[in-house]
C-alpha positions in Angstrom: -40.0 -4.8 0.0 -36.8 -4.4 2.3 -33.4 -3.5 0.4 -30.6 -5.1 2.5 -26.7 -4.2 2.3 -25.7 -7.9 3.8 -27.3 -11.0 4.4 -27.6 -10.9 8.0 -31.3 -9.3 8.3 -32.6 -12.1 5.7 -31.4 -14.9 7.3 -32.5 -14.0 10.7 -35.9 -13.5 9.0 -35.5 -16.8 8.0 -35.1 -18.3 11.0 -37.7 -16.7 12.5 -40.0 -17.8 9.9 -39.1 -21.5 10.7 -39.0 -21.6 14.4 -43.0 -19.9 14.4 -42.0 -17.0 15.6 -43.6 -14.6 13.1 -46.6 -14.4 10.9 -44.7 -15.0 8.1 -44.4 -18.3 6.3 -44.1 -17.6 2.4 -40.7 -15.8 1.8 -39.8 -14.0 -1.6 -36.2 -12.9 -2.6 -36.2 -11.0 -5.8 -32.5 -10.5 -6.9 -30.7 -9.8 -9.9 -28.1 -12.4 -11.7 -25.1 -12.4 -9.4 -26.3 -11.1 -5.9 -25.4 -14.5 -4.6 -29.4 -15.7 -4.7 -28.0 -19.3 -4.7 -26.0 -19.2 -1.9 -28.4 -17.8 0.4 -30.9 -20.6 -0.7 -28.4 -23.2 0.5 -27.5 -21.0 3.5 -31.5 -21.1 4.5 -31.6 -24.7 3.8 -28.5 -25.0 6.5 -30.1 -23.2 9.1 -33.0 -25.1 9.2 -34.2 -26.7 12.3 -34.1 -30.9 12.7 -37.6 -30.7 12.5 -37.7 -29.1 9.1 -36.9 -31.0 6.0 -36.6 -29.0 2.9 -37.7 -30.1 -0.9 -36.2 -27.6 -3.5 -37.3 -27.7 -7.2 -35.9 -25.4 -9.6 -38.6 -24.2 -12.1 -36.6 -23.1 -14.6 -36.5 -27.6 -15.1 -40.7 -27.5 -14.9 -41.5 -27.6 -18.4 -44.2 -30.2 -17.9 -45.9 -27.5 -15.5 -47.2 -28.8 -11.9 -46.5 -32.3 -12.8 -42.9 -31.5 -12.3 -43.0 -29.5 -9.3 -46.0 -32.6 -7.7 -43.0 -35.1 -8.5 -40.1 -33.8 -7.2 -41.5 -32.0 -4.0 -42.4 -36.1 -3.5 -39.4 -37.7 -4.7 -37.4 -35.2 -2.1 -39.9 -35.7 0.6 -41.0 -39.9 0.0 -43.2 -40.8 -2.4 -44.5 -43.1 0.0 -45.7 -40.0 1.7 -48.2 -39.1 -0.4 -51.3 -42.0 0.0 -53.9 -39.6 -0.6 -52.0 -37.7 -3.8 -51.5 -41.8 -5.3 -55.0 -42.5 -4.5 -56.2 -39.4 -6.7 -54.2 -40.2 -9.3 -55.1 -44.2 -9.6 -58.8 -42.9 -9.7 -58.2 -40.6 -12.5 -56.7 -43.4 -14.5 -59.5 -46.0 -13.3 -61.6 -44.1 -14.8 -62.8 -43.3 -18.5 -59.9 -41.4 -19.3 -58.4 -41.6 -22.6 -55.0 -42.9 -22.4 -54.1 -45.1 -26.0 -51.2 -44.4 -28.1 -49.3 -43.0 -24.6 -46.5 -44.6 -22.7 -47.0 -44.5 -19.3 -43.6 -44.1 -17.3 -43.6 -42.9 -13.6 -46.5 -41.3 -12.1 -45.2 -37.5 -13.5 -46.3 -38.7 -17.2 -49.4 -39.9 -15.7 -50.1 -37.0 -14.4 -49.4 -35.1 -17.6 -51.9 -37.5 -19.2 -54.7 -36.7 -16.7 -54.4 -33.0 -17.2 -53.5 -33.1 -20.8 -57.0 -32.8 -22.4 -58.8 -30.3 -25.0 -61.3 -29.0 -22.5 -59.7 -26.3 -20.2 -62.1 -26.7 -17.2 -61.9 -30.7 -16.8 -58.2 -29.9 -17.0 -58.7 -27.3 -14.0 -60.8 -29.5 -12.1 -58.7 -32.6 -12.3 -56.0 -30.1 -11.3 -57.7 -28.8 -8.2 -58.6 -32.4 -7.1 -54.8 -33.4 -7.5 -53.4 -30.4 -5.7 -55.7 -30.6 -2.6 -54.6 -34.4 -2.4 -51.0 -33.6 -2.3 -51.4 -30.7 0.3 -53.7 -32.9 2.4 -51.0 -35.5 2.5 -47.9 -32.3 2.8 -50.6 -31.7 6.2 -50.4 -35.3 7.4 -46.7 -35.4 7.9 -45.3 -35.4 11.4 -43.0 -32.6 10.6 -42.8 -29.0 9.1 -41.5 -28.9 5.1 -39.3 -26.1 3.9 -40.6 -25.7 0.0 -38.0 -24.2 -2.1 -38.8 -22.9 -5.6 -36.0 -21.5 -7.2 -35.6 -19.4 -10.7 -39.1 -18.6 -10.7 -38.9 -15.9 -13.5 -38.1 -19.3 -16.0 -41.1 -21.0 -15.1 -43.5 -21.1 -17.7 -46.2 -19.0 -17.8 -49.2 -20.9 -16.9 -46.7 -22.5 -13.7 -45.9 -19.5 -12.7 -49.4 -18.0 -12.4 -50.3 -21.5 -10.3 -48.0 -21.1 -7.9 -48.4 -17.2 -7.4 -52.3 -18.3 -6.9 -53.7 -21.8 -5.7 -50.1 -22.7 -4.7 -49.3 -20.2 -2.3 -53.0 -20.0 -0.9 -52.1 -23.8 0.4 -49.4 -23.1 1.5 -50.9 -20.1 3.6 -53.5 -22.6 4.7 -50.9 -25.3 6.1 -49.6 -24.6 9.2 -46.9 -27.4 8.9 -45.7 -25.8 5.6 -42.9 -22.7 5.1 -42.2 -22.2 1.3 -39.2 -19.5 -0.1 -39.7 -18.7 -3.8 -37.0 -16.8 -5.3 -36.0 -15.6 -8.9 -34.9 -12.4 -10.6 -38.6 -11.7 -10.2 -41.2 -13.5 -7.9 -44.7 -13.6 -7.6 -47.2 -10.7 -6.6 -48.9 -11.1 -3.5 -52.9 -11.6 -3.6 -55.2 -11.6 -1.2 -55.1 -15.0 0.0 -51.1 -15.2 1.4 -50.2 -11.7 1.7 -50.2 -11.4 5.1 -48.2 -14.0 5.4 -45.4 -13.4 3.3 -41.8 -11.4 3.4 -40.1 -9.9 0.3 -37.0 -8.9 0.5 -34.7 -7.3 -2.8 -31.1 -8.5 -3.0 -28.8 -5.3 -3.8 -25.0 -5.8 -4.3 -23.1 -5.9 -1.0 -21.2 -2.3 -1.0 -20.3 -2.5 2.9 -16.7 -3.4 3.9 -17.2 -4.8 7.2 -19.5 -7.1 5.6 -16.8 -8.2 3.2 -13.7 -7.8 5.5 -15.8 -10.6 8.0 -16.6 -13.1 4.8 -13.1 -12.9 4.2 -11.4 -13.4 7.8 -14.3 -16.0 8.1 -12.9 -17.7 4.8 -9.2 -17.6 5.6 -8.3 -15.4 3.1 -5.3 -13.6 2.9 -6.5 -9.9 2.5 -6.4 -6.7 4.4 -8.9 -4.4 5.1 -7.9 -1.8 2.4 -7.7 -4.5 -0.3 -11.3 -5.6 0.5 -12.3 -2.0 0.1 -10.6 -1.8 -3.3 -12.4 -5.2 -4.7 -15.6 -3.9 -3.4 -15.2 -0.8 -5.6 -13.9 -2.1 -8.8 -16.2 -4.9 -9.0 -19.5 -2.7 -7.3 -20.0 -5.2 -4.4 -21.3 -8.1 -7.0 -21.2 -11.0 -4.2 -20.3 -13.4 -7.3 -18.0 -11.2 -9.0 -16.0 -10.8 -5.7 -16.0 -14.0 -4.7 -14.7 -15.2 -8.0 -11.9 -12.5 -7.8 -11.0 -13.4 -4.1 -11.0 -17.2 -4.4 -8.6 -16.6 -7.6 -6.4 -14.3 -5.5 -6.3 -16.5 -2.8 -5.0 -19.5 -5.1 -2.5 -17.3 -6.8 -1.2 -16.2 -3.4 -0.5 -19.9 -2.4 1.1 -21.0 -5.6 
């Protein structure tokens, strides 16, 4: 784990990771409410290439488990995409599976009706057969996917353990796939991605320089010495100064 006073290091990682020029492909931020975790999502999801398209689920929504994270990855990406993933899922349903007394609405509460049975393993193997169809079909696509899971320390339990483990092992296995999980804590490696992952800790941002530039990049109407002073009072929390410099910025117009 790499603690970074700016954001510069990280997003060069980032596009290094995208373009194939590293090893890397699964990319963890671990940071603390506040250290501007958001904005550095959206910031990786700007510097991707044209041949990159992104799909970004927040877990902290995923209360159904995978069947949430299987429907919006597809919903962001074309649901038409997914043949094989569609063809697993009508073949479930063909067969003798119990499905009286529910309402069937969109294929994410079918899917929750597949998996949704007393017996742990059938659940697991139904799982399994879904989640190698929808990474078969993630393979088939004519361009690389950008997978980002955000809030991961809300996902629930059982989630989070499935994408720390069979998850991230497809992803490893999928050369046309990057994913960046991120959360105020994120998965620990195992065996089957770790060398292919980065983790990188957000700390506050303490230097000035690194603050002076955001602030001549913004147009804002501060000095050097009053960035210095902000950075102190409010302990270089990106989202605590950026509050306090877009309010001072509207003041100073009015």
């Amino acid at each position: 784990m790499k603690r970074l006073a700016n954001r510069t290091q990280e997003i060069a990682q980032f596009r290094r990771m995208v373009l194939n020029q590293c090893a890397e492909r699964i990319f963890l931020i671990e940071a603390p409410s506040g250290c501007g975790k958001t904005s550095l999502l959206l910031q990786f999801e700007a510097e991707c290439p044209k041949g990159v398209k992104s799909a970004w689920v927040d877990l902290k929504a995923a209360q159904t488990g995978a069947p949430y994270v299987f429907s919006r990855i597809r919903k962001k990406l074309g649901i038409d995409q997914f043949p094989r993933f569609d063809q697993a899922v009508q073949g479930f349903l063909s067969s003798n599976i119990e499905i009286s007394g529910n309402e069937i609405q969109g294929q994410d509460n079918q899917i929750q009706v597949i998996l949704n049975v007393a017996d742990d393993n059938i659940s697991n193997m139904r799982l399994l057969a879904l989640r190698e169809a929808f990474f078969r079909d993630l393979a088939a696509l004519p361009h690389s996917v950008l997978l980002i899971l955000d809030t991961f320390n809300a996902a629930p339990a059982p989630l989070a353990n499935w994408i720390g483990g069979e998850f991230l092992a497809e992803v490893a296995d999928t050369p046309n796939l990057f994913a960046v999980v991120a959360g105020q804590r994120v998965p620990k490696p195992n065996g089957e991605w770790i060398r292919c992952h980065y983790h990188c800790y957000l700390d506050n941002i303490l230097e000035v320089e690194a603050w002076w530039n955001y602030a001549q990049t913004a147009g804002l109407p501060f000095n050097r010495d009053e960035v210095g002073i902000a950075i102190r009072i409010l302990k270089g929390q990106p989202s605590e100064i950026v509050k306090a410099f877009q309010a001072l910025a509207r003041e100073a117009r009015s």
